[in-house]
Structures are given as C-alpha cells and as structure tokens.
Backbone as CSV, one residue per row, in Angstrom:
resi,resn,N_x,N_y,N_z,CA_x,CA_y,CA_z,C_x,C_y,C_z
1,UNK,-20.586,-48.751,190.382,-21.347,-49.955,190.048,-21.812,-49.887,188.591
2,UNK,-21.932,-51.019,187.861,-22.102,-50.744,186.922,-23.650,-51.738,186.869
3,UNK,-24.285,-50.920,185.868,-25.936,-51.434,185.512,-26.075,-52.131,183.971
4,UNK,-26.537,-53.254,183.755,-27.385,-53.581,182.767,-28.608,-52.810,182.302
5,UNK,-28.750,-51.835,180.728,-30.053,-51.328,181.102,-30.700,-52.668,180.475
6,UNK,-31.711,-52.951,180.501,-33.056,-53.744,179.655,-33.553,-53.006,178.748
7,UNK,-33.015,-52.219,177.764,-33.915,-51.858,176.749,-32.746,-51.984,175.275
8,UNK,-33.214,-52.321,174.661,-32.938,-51.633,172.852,-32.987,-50.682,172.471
9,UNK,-33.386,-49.358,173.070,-33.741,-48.266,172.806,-32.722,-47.636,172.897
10,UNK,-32.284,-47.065,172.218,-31.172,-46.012,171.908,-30.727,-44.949,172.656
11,UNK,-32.209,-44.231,172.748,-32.655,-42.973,173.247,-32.375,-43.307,174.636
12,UNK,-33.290,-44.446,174.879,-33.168,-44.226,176.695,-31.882,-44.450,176.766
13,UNK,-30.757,-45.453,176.248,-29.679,-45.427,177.021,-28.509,-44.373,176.961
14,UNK,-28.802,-43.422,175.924,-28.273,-42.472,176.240,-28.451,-41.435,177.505
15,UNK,-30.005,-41.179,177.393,-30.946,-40.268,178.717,-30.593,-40.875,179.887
16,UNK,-31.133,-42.050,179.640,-30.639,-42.532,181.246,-28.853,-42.584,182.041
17,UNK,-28.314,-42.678,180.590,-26.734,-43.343,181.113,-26.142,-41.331,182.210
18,UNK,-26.615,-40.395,181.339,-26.423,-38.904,182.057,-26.978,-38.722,183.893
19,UNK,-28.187,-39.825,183.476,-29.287,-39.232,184.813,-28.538,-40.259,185.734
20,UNK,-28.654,-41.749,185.308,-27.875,-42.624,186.581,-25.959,-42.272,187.079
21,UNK,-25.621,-40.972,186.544,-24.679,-41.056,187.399,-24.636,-40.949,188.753
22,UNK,-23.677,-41.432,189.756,-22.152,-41.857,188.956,-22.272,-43.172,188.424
23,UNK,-24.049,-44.027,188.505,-23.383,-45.546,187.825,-23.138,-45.528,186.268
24,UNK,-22.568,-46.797,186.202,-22.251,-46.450,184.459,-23.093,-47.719,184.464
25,UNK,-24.364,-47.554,182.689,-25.111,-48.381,182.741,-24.645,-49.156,180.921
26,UNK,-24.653,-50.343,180.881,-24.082,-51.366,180.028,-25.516,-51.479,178.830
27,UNK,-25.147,-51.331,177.740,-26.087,-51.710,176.679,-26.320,-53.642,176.653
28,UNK,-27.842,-54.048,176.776,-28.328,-55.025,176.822,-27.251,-55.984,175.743
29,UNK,-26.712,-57.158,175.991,-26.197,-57.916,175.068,-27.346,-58.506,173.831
30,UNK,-26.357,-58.605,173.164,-27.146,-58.853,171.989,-27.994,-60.153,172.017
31,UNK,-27.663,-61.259,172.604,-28.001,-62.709,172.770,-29.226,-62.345,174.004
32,UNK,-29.519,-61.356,174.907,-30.671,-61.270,175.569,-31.742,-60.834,174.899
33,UNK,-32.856,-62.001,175.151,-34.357,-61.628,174.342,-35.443,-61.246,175.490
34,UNK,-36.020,-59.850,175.559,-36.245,-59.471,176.167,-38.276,-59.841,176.054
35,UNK,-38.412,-60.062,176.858,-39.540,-60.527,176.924,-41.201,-59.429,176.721
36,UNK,-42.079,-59.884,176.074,-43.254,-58.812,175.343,-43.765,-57.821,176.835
37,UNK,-44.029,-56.756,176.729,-44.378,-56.264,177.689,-46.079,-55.766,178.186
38,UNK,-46.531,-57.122,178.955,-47.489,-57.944,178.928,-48.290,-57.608,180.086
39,UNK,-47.687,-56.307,180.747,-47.982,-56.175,181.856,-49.047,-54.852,181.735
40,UNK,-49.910,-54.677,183.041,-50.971,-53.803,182.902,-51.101,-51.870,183.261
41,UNK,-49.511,-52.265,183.821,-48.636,-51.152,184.700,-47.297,-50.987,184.186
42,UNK,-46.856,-50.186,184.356,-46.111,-49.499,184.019,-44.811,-50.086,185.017
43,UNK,-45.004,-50.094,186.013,-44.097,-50.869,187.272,-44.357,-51.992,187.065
44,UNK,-44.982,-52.989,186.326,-45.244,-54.452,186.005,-44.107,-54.696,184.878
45,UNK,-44.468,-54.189,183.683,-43.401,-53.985,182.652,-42.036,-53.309,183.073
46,UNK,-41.867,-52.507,183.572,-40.319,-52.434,184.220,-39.797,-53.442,184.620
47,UNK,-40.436,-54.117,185.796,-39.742,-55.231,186.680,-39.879,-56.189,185.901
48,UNK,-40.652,-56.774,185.080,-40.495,-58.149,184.098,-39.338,-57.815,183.354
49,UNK,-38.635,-56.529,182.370,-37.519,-56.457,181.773,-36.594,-57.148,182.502
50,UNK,-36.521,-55.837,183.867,-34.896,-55.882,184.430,-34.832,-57.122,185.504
51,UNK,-36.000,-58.345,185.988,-35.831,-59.518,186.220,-35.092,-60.148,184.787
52,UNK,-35.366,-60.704,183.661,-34.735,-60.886,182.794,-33.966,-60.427,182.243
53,UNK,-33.169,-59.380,182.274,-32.181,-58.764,182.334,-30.662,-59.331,183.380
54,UNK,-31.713,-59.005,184.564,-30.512,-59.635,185.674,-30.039,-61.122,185.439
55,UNK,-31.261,-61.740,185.623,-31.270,-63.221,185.351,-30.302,-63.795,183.901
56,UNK,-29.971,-63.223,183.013,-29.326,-63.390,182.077,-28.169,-62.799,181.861
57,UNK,-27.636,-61.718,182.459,-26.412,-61.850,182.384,-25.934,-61.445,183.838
58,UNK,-26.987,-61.956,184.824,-25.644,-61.906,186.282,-25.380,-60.735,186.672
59,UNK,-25.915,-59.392,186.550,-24.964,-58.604,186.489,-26.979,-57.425,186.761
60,UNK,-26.627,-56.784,188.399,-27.702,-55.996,188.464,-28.101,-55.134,187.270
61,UNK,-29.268,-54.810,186.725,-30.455,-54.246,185.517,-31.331,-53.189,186.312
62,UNK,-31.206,-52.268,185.385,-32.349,-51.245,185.593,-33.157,-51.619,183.767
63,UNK,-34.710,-51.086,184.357,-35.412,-51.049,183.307,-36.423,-49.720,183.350
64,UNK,-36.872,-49.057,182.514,-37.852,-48.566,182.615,-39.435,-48.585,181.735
65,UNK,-40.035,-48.712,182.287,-41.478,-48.537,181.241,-42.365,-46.974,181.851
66,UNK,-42.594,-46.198,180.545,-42.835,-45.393,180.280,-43.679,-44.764,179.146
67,UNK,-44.525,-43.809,179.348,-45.162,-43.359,178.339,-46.082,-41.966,178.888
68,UNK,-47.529,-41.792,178.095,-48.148,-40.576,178.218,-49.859,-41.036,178.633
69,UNK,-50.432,-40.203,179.452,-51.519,-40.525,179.450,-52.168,-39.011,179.414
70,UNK,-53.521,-39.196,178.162,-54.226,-38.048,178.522,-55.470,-37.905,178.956
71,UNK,-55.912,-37.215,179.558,-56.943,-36.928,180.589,-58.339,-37.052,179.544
72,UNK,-58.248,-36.572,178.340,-59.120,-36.750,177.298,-59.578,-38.087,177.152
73,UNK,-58.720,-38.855,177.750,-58.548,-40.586,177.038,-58.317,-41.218,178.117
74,UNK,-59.057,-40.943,178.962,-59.403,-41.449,180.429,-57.788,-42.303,180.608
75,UNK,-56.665,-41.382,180.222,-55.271,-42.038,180.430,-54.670,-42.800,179.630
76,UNK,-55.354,-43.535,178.225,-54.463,-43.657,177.291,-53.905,-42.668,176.733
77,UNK,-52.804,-42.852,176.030,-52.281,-44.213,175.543,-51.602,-45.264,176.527
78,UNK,-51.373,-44.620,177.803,-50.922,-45.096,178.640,-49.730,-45.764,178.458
79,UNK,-49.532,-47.644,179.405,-48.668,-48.637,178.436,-48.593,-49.008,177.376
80,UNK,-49.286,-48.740,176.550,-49.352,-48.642,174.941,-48.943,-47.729,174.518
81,UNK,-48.329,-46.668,174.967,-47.623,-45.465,174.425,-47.039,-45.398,173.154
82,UNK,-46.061,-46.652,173.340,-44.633,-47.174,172.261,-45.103,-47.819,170.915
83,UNK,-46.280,-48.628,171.374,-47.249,-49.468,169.872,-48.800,-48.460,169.260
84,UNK,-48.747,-47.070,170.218,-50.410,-46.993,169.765,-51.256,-47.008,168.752
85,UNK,-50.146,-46.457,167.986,-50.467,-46.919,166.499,-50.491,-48.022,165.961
86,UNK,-49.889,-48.900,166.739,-49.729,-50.431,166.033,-48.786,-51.214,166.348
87,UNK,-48.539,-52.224,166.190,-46.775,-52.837,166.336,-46.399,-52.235,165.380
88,UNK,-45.112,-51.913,166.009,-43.885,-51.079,164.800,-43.796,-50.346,164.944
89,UNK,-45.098,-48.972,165.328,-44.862,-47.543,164.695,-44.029,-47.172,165.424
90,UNK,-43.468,-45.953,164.170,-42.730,-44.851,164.874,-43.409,-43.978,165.705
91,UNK,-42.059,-42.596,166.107,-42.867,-41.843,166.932,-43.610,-41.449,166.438
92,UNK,-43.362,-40.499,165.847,-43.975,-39.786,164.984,-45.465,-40.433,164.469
93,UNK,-45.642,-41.716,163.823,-47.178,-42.266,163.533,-48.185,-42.380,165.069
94,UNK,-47.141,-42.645,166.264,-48.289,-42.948,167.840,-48.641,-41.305,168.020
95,UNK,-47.525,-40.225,167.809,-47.570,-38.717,167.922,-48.680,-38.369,167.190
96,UNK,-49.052,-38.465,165.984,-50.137,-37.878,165.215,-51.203,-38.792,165.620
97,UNK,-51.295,-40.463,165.696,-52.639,-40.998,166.219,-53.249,-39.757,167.925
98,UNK,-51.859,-39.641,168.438,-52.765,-38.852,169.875,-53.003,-37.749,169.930
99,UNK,-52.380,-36.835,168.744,-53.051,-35.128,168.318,-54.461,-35.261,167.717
100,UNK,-54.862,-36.831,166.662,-55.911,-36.693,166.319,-57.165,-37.112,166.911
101,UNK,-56.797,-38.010,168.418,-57.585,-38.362,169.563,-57.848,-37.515,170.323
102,UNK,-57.066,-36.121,170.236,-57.837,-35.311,171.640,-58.257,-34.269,170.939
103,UNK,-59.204,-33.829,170.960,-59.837,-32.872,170.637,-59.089,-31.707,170.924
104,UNK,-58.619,-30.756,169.601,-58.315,-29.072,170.045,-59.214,-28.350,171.036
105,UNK,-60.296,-28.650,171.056,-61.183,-27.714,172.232,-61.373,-28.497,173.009
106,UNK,-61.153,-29.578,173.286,-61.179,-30.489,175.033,-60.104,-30.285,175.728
107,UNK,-60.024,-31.126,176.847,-59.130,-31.172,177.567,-57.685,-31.590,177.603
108,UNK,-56.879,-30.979,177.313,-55.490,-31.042,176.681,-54.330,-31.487,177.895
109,UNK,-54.873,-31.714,179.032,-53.703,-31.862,180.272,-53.854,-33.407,179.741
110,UNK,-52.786,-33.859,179.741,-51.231,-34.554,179.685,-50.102,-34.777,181.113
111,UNK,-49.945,-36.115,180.952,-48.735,-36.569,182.034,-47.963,-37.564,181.292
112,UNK,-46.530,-37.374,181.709,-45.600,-38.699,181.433,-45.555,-38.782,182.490
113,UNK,-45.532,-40.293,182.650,-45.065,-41.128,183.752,-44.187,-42.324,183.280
114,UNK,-43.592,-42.494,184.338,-41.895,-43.150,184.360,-42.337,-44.372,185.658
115,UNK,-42.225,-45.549,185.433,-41.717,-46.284,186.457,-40.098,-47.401,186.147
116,UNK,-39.400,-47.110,187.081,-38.078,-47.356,186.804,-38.033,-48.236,187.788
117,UNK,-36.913,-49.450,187.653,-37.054,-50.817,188.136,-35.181,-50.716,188.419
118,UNK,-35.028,-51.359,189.780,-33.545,-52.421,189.964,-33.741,-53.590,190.100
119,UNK,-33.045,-54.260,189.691,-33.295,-56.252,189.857,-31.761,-56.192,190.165
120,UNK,-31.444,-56.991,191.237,-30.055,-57.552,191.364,-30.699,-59.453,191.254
121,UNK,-29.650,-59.886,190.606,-29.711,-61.310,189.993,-30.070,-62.761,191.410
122,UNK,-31.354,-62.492,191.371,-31.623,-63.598,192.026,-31.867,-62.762,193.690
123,UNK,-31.656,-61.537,194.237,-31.861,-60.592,195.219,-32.764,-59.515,194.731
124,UNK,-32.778,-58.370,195.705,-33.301,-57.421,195.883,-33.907,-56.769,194.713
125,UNK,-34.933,-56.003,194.465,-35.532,-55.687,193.703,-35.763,-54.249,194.473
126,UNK,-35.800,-52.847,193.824,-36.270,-51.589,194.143,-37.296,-51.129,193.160
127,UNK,-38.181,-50.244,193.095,-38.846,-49.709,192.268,-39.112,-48.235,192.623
128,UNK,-39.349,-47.359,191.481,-39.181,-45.903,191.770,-40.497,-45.415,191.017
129,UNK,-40.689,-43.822,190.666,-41.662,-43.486,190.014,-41.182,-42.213,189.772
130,UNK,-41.600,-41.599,188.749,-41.364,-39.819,187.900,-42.477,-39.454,187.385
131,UNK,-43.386,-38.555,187.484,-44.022,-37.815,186.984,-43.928,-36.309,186.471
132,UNK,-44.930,-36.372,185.155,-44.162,-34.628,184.887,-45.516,-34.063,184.177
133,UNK,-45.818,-33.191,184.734,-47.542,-32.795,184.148,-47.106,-31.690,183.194
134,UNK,-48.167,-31.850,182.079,-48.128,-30.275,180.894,-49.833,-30.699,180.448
135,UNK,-49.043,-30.433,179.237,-50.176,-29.950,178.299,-49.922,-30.138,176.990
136,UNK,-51.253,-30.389,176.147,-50.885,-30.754,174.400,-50.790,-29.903,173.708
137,UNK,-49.789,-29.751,173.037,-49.514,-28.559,172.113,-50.588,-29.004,170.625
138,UNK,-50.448,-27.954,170.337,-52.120,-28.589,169.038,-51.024,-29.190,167.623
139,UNK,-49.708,-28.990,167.650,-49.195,-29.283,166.492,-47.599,-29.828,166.623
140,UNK,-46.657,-30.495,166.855,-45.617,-30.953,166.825,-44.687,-29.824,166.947
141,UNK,-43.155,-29.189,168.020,-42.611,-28.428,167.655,-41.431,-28.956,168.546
142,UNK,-40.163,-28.390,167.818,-38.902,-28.964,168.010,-38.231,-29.790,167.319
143,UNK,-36.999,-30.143,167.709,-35.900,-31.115,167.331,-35.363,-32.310,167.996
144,UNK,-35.318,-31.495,169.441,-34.981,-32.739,170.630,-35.589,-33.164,171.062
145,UNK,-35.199,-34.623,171.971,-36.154,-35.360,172.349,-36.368,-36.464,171.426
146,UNK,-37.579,-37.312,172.332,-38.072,-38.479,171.123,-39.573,-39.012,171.789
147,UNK,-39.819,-39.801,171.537,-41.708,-39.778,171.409,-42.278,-39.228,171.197
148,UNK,-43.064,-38.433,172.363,-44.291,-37.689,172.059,-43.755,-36.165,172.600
149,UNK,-42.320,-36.257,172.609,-41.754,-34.660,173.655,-42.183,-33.873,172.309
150,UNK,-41.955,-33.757,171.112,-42.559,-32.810,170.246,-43.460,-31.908,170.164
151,UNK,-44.641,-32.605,171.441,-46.001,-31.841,172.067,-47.040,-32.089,172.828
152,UNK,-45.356,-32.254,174.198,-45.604,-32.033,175.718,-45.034,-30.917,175.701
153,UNK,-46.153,-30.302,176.167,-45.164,-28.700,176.941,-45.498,-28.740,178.169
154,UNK,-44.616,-28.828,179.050,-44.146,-29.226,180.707,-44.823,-27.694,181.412
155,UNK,-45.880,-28.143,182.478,-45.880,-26.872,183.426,-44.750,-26.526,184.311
156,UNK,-43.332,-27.139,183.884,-42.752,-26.305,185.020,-41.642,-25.074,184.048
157,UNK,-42.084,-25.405,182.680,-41.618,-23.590,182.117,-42.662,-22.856,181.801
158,UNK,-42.679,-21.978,181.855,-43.726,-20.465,181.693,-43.722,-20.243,180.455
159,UNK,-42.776,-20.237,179.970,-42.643,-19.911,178.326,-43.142,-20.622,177.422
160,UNK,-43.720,-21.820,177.659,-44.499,-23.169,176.721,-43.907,-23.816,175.495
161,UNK,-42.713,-24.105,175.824,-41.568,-24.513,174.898,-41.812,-26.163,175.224
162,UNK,-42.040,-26.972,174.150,-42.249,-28.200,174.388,-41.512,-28.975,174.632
163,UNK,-40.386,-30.713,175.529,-40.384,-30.950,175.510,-38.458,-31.174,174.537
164,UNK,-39.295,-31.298,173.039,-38.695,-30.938,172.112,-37.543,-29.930,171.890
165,UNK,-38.026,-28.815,172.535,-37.122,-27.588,172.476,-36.536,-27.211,173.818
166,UNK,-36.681,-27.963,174.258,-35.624,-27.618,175.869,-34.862,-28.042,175.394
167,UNK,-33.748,-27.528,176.025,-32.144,-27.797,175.926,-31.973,-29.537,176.808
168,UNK,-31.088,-30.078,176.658,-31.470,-31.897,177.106,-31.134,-31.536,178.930
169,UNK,-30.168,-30.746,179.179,-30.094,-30.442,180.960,-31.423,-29.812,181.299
170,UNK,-32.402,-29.072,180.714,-33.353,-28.805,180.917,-34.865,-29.793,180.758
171,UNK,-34.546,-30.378,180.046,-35.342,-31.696,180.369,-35.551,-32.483,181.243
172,UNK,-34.079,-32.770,181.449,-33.780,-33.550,182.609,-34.149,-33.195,184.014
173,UNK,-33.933,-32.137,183.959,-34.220,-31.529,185.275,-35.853,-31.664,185.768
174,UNK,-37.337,-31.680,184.395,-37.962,-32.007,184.822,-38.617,-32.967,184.726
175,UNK,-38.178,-33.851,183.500,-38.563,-34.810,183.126,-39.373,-36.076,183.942
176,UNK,-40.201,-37.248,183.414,-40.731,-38.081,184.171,-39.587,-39.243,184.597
177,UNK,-38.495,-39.045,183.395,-37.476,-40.024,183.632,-36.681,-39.353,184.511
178,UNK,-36.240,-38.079,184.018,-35.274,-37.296,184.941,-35.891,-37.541,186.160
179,UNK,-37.046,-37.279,186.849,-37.505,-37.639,188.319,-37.249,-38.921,188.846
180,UNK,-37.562,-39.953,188.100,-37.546,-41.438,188.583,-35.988,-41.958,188.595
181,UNK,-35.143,-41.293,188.268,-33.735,-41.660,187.682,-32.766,-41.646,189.076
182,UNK,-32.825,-40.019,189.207,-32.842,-39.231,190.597,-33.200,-40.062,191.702
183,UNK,-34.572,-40.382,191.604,-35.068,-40.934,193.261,-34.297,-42.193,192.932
184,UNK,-33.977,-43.113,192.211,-33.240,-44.125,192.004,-31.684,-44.743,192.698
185,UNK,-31.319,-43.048,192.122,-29.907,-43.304,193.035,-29.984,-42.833,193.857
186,UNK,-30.562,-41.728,194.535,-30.574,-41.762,195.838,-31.045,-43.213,196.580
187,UNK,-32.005,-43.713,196.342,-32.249,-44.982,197.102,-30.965,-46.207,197.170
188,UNK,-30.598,-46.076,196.207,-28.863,-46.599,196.216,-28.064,-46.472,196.895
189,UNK,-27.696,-45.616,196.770,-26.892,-44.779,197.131,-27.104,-44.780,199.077
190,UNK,-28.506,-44.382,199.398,-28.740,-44.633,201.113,-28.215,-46.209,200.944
191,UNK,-28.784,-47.344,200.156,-28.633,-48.799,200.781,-27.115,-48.879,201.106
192,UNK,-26.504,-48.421,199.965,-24.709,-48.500,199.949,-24.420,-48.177,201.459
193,UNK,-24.742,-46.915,201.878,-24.389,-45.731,203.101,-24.561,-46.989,203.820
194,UNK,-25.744,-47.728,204.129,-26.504,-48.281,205.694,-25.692,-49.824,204.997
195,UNK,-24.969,-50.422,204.079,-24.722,-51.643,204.328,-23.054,-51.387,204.762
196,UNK,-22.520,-50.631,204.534,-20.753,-49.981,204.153,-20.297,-50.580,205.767
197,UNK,-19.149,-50.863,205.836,-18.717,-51.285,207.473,-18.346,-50.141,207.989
198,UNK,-18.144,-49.931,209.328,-17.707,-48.652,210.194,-16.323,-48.317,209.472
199,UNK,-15.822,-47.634,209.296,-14.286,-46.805,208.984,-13.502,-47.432,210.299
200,UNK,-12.457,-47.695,209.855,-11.266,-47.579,210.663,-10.941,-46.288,211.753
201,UNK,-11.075,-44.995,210.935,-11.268,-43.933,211.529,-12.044,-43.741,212.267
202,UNK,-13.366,-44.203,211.974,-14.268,-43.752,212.443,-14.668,-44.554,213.743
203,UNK,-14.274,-45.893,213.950,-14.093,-46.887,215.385,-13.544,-46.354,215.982
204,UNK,-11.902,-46.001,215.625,-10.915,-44.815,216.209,-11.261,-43.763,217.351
205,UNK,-12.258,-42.996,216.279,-12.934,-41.768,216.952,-13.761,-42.193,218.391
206,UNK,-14.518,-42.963,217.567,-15.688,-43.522,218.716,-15.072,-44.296,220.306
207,UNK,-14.151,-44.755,219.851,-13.204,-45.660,220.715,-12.359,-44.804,221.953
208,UNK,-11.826,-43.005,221.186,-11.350,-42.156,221.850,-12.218,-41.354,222.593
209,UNK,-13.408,-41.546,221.837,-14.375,-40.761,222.926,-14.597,-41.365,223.909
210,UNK,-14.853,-42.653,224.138,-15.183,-43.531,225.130,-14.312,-43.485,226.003
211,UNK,-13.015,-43.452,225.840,-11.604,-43.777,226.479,-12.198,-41.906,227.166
212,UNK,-11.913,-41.048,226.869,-12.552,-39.720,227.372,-13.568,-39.738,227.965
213,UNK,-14.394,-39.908,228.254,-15.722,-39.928,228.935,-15.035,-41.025,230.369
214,UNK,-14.658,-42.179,229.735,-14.585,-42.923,231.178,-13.255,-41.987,232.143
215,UNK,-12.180,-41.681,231.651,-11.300,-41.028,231.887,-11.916,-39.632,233.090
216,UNK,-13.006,-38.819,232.400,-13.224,-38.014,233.273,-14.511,-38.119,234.288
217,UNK,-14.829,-39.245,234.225,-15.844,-40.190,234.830,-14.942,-40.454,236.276
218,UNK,-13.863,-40.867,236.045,-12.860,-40.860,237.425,-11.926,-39.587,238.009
219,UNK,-11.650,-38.774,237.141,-11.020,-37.820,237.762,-12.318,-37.329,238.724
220,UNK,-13.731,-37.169,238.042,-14.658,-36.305,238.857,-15.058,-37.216,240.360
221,UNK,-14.793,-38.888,240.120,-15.396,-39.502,241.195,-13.753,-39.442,242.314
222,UNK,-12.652,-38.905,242.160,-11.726,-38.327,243.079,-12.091,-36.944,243.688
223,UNK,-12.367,-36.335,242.865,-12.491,-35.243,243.459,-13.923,-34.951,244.298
C-alpha cells in the first residue's frame, strides 16, 4: 500500500519512509497546502494534516505531530516544539531557547512524544502514540538526527549518548516516532488480516475436515 505522508519535512520522510515498512510512503505534492497547525494536541494536529492530505489527493495519508516536553516547563515546548523560538526557527535556535529555559540544576527529565495519524479519503481514520523518556544533556552533542535529538539522551542506553549519536537503527528502535510508527503497522496490518477473504485453500481444508468428522460420525453410529 502506498501512503501520502502530510509533511514538508525532509527528515520525517526519510525516518518514517524506513519505520512504515513494508508501506511505501509518497512525498506530499507540491499543489497541497497544508493547513496551520492549530490544534492543542498533538493527535489534533496529526489528524487535521493527514484529513487534508487524504482529501486532496485521494490517496490514504499518514501524518505526524511531534515534539518535546520538559518537566521543568510544566511540558513545554510541547506543540510548539517546531516554532519555539518563533515562526521560522531552526533547530538549532528552538534547541538553545530550551537549554536556556531549564535550569542546569533543576529538573532535566524530558519526553518526546509522537502522535501519528491514518486518514483514508473520506473513511476510516486510526490514531497511534510513541513515547520515549531521557534526559537534558547540559550542552548539544552529535551529528545525527534533527531537532532537539542533539540533547535528548534516551533512558533506554546506559552509556548517555544522545539522540544525536546513536547510530539511525538505534534510534529507531527507541525512538517516540520509531514507537508510534511500529504500533501503526501493526494496526494495519491486523485490519488487512480481519478484512482479507477466506483462501481457497483454506475453505478446502475446512470443507475436508467437515467431510471427516461427518464421515466418522457414521462409521461409529454402525458400529
């Protein structure tokens, strides 16, 4: 199956196009204007993309909205993750506004959260969720990655390598997107299983068992 993503973002459609296999997911056409993301949630802004997404080119959309919340900042930057610095900024300018919002001696726990959206055009709608807990590194480190991975360092390595410096299969594996991506196609993937018609074979089978059962249903009522 193939997916519409809803974003412009570069980054995600690379990240995501690895995590949604086996679907293959289609870069937004250029003539779709994707609408301000106006919503108060994170699963609000997902599903407003990939409704307009679907709705415009026909063709089922995944979206995701995503970002960081820190515990210092009673959960901002939250949905403002992408602008916190402002309309426009880069990473890097929202990255240094949230090293200089949390205090080095406060409370440094950190979460990304992921809510990831399906819209089929004018049907069904799914919604998913990823979470990935760490901690703020006091200063930017690495290469890979993009937002604020420079300094998230993830509690699920020991070694406190941020984000940034995981290898990208190692990201993935714990990532907030990598989680929500995952539960995604599996939920797919079951609808496919439970809508699919019986097999030929598999009536076959069922059909020979029956024919067996009644079969020795009478030899036993002779004897």
């Amino acid at each position: 199956m193939r997916l519409v993503l809803a974003s412009r973002n570069e980054n995600k459609l690379r990240e995501l196009s690895g995590l949604m296999a086996p679907y293959v997911l289609l870069p937004l056409p250029a003539d779709v204007v994707l609408p301000p993301e106006t919503g108060t949630t994170f699963a609000e802004n997902a599903l407003i993309k990939a409704r307009v997404a679907a709705s415009a080119t026909g063709h089922p959309a995944i979206a995701d909205d995503s970002g960081i919340e820190a515990r210092a900042l009673r959960g901002a930057p939250g949905v403002w993750s992408a602008r916190y610095a402002g309309e426009g900024a880069s990473d890097e300018e929202n990255l240094a506004k949230l090293l200089d919002a949390v205090p080095e001696d406060g409370d440094r726990r950190v979460a990304y959260v992921c809510a990831l959206a399906y819209v089929e055009p004018g049907g069904r709608e799914e919604l998913v969720h990823g979470r990935c807990e760490g901690v703020l590194a006091p200063e930017p480190r690495g290469r890979g990655g993009f937002g604020y991975d420079p300094a998230f360092v993830p509690d699920d390595y020991a070694d406190g390598r941020t984000m940034a410096e995981l290898t990208p299969a190692e990201k993935d594996a714990v990532s907030h997107r990598g989680r929500a991506a995952r539960a995604l196609v599996r939920r797919l993937r079951d609808v496919e299983h439970e809508s699919r018609p019986p097999s030929l074979l598999g009536v076959a089978r069922r059909r020979g068992g029956e024919h067996a059962r009644r079969a020795g249903r009478r030899r036993g009522s002779r004897g």
